[in-house]
C-alpha positions as CSV (number, residue, x, y, z in Angstrom):
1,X,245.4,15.6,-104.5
2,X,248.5,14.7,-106.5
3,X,248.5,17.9,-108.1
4,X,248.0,20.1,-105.0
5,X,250.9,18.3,-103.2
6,X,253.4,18.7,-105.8
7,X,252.0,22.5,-105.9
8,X,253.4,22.6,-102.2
9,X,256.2,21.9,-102.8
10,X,259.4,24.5,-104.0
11,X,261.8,22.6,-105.9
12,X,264.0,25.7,-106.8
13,X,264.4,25.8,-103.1
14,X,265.2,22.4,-102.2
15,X,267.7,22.2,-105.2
16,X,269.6,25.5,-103.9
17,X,269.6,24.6,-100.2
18,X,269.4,20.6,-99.8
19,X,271.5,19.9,-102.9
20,X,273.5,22.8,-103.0
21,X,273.0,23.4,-107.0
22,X,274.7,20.0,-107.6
23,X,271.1,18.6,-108.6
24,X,268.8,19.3,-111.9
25,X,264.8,18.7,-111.3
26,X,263.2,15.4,-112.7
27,X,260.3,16.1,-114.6
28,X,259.2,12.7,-115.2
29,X,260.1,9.9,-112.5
30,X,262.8,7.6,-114.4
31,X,263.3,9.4,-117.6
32,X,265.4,12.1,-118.3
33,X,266.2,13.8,-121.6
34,X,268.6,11.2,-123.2
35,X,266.6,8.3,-122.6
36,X,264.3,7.0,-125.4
37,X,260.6,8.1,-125.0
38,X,261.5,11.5,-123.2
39,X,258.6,13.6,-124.6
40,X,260.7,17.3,-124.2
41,X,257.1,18.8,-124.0
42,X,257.1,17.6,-120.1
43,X,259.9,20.1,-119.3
44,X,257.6,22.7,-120.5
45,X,254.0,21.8,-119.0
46,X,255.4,20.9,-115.4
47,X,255.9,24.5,-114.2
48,X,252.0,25.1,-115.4
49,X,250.9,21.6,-114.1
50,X,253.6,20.8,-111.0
51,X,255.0,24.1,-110.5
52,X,255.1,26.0,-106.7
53,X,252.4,27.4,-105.9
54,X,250.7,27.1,-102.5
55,X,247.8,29.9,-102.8
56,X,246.7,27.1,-105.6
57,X,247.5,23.9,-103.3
58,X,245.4,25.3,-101.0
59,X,243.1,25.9,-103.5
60,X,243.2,22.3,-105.1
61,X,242.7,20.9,-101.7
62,X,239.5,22.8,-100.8
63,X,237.9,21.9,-103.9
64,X,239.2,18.3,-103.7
65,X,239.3,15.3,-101.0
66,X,239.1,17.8,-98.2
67,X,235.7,19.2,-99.3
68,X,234.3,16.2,-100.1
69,X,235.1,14.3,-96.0
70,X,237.3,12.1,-97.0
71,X,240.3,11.1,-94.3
72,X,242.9,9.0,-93.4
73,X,242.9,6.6,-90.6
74,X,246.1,5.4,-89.2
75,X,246.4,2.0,-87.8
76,X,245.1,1.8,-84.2
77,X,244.1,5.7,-84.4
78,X,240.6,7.3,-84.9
79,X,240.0,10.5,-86.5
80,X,237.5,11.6,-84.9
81,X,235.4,11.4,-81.6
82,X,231.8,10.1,-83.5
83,X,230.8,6.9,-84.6
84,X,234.4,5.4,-85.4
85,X,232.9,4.3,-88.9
86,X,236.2,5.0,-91.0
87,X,238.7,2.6,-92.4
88,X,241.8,2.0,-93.2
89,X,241.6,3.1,-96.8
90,X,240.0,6.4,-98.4
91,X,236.5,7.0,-97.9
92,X,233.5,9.2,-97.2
93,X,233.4,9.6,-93.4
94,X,230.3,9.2,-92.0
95,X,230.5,10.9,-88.5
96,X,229.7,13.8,-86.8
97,X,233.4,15.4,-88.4
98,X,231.7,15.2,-91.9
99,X,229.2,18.2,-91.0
């Protein structure tokens, strides 16, 4: 899931339009290449690993949760119209949207 969202999204694009060029892409959440335990091998698997690529996001997610029936309930919302059997956290649903 992780994988396929960060697939989705085009970082070149957002850098060039939201932040107007002024910004450089974070590889690693809190480290950057200065800091002590940067492992410069992260700059170079992200584009394999994180890069954009939404035919593969798409891909990712069929093979992944979305397959498999597992859903999100929001708080004081159902999903779907069957047995109302899903939670508030991740899980196998077990009604009629499952088949």
């Amino acid at each position: 899931m992780r994988q396929a969202m960060n697939k989705a999204i085009n970082r070149e694009e957002l850098l060039k339009v939201l932040y107007k060029g002024r910004a450089t892409p974070t590889y690693v959440h809190g480290y950057y290449p200065d800091l002590p335990g940067w492992d410069p091998t992260w700059e170079k698997r992200f584009p394999e690993m994180y890069g954009y690529d939404p035919a593969a996001a798409k891909r990712l997610l069929a093979q992944g949760w979305l397959s498999q029936g597992l859903y999100r309930r929001k708080p004081g919302s159902s999903l779907c119209r069957g047995t109302g059997t899903h939670s508030t956290r991740w899980r196998r649903c077990k009604c009629s949207c499952a088949k």
